[in-house]
C-alpha positions in Angstrom: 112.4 95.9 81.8 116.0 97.4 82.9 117.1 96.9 86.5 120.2 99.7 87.7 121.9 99.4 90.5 124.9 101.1 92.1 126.8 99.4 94.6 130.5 101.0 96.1 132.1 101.9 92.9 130.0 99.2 90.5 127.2 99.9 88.0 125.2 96.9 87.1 122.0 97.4 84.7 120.2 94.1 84.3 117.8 93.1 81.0 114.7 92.4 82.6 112.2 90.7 79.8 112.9 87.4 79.4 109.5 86.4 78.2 110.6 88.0 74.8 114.9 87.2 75.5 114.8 90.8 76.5 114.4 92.3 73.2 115.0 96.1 73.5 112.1 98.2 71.8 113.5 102.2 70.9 111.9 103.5 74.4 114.6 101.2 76.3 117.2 101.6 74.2 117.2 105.1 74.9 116.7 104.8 78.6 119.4 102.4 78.4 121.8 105.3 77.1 120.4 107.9 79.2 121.5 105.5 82.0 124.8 105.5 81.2 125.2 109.3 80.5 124.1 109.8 83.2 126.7 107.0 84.9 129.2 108.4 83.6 129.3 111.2 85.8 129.3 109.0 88.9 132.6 107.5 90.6 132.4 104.2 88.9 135.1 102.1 88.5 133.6 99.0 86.8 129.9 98.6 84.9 128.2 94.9 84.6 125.4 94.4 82.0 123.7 90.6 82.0 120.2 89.5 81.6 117.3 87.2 83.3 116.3 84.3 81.8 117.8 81.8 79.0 118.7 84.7 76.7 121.0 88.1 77.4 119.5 90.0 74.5 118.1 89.2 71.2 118.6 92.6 69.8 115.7 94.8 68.3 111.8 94.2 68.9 110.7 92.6 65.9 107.4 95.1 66.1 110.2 98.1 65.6 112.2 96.2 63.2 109.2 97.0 60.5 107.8 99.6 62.1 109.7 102.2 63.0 112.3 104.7 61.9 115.9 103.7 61.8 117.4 106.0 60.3 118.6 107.5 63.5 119.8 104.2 65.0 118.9 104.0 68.6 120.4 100.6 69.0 124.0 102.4 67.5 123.6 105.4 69.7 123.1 102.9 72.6 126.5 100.8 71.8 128.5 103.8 70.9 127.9 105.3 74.5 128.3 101.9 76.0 131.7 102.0 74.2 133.0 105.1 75.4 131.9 104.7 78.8 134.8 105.8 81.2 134.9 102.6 83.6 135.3 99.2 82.3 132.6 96.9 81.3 132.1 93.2 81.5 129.2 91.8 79.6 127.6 88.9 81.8 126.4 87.0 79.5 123.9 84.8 81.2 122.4 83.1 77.9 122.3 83.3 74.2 123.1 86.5 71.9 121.5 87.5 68.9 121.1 90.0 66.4 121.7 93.1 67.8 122.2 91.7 71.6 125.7 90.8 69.3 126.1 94.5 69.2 125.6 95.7 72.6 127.4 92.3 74.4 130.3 93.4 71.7 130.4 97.5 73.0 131.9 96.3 76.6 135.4 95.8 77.3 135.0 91.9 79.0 132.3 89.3 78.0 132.0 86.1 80.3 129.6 83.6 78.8 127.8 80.5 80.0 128.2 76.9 78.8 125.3 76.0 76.6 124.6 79.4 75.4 124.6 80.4 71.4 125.2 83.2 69.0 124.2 84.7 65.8 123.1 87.3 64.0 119.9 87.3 61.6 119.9 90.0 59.3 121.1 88.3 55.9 117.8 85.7 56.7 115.7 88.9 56.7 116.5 91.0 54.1 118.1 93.8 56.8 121.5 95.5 56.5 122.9 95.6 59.9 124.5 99.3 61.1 128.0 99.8 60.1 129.3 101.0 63.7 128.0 97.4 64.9 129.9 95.4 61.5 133.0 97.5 62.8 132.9 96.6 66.0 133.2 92.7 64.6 135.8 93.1 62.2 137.9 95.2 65.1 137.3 92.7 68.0 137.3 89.5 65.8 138.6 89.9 62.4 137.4 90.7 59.1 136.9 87.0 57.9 135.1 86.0 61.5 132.9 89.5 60.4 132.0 87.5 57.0 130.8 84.6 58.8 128.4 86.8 61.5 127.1 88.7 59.0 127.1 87.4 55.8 126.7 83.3 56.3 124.4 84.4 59.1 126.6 81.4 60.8 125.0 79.9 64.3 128.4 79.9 66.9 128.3 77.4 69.8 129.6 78.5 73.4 133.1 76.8 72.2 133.2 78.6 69.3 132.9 81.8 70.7 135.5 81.3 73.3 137.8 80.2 70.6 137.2 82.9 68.0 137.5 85.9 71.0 134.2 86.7 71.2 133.9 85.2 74.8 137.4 86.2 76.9 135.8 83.6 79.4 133.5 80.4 79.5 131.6 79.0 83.0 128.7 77.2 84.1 125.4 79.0 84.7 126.2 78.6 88.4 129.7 80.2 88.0 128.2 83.6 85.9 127.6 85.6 89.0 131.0 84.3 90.5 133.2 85.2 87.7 131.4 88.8 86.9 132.2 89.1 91.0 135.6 88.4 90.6 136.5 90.3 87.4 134.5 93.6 88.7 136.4 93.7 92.1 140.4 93.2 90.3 138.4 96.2 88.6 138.1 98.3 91.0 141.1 97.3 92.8 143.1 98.4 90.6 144.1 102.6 90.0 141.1 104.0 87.9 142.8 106.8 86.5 145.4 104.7 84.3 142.8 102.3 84.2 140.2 104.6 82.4 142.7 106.6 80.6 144.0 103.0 78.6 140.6 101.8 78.0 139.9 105.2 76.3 143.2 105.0 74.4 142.4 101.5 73.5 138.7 102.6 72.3 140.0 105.7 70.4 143.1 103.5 68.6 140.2 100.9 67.7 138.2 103.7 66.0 141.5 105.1 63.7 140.9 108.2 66.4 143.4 108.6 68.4 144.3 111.7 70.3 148.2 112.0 70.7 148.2 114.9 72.7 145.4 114.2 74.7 146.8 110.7 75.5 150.4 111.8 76.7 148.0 114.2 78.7 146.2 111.2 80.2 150.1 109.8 80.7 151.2 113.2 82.7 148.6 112.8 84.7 149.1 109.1 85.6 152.7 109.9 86.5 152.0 112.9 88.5 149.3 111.0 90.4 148.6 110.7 94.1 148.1 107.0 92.9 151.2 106.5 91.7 152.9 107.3 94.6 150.7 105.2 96.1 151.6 102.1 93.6 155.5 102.3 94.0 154.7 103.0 98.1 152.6 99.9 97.9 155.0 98.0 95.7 158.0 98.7 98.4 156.5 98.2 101.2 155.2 94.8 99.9 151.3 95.5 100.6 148.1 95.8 98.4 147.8 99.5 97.1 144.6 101.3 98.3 144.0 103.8 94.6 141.7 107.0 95.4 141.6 108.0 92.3 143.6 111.0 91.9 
């Protein structure tokens, strides 16, 4: 039910199960996160996730909902590495987005949705108390009063909706998803990867109350001191599009 792929410098890992909206049982939510470990090592500049069918990802199997043990939360594991991944992510959002789906679409940096498609998040209708780390993720991305409405109205959110609360940084037709995720992946990767990846980790780590000083003005050094750099102000003279190598 997951599709990976690695083309040039882009990850994509497609949700493959659209007969149930590609619900993610425990078994593929850890492969999912062995996946990206495992990315993480590779020379990726950008990662796409998206879906088949009329739905990205409606969160949990409802068979593991009841049935299995959450106390070590697969699905938060799962986001938590998506989070932190080194390259950016865009969420391709190719349908609706529910439950924990809200979670996962959430954990990437970029989330380009299509017209038509919905959002919300069940747990208040079934008696379930959603994982902390995923109500965080809300109130730090959208607010702490848009949070209330997710979680505790249980509130459905239209395609307009979510491009007007920040949930969505971009609407397009159906026929303009592949496009746009195209588009957004290759600025990406055009652009240097080591002060792109070393913001997106201060921006993660400042979003968590985590931050690293030292470790950041390391990150800044290195920038500086960078063959890419050079590069960027060598570009930036001569009036050309930079070619970044990463180091």
């Amino acid at each position: 039910m997951i599709d990976t792929e690695i083309t040039g410098n882009t990850g994509r890992i497609t949700l493959n199960r659209p007969e149930t909206h590609n619900a993610l049982d425990q078994g593929a939510m850890r492969r999912l996160t062995e996946v990206l470990r495992d990315w993480a090592d590779k020379d990726l500049r950008v990662l796409v996730l998206t879906g088949t069918g009329r739905s990205f990802c409606s969160g949990a199997a409802l068979g593991d909902v009841a049935g299995e043990d959450w106390g070590d939360n697969p699905l938060t594991t799962l986001c938590n590495t998506l989070e932190s991944f080194p390259a950016p992510t865009i969420c391709a959002l190719n349908g609706g987005v529910y439950g924990g789906g809200v979670d996962l679409a959430m954990a990437c940096d970029f989330r380009i949705g299509v017209q038509g498609m919905k959002m919300f998040v069940p747990p208040a209708r079934l008696g379930i108390h959603y994982d902390p780390a995923g109500i965080a993720r809300v109130v730090q991305r959208l607010g702490a009063q848009m949070a209330r409405r997710v979680f505790l109205l249980a509130e459905n959110f239209d395609d307009q909706a979510l491009l007007d609360c920040g949930f969505l940084d971009y609407l397009v037709g159906p026929e303009d998803l592949e496009g746009k995720a195209g588009a957004l992946a290759d600025t990406l990767e055009n652009l240097a990867p080591m002060a792109v990846q070393g913001m997106k980790r201060t921006i993660v780590e400042i979003s968590r109350g985590t931050l690293d000083e030292q470790a950041a003005a390391e990150r800044i050094a290195a920038c500086f001191a960078s063959a890419d750099h050079a590069e960027g102000l060598a570009a930036m003279r001569e009036k050309r599009a930079p070619k970044f190598t990463g180091r």
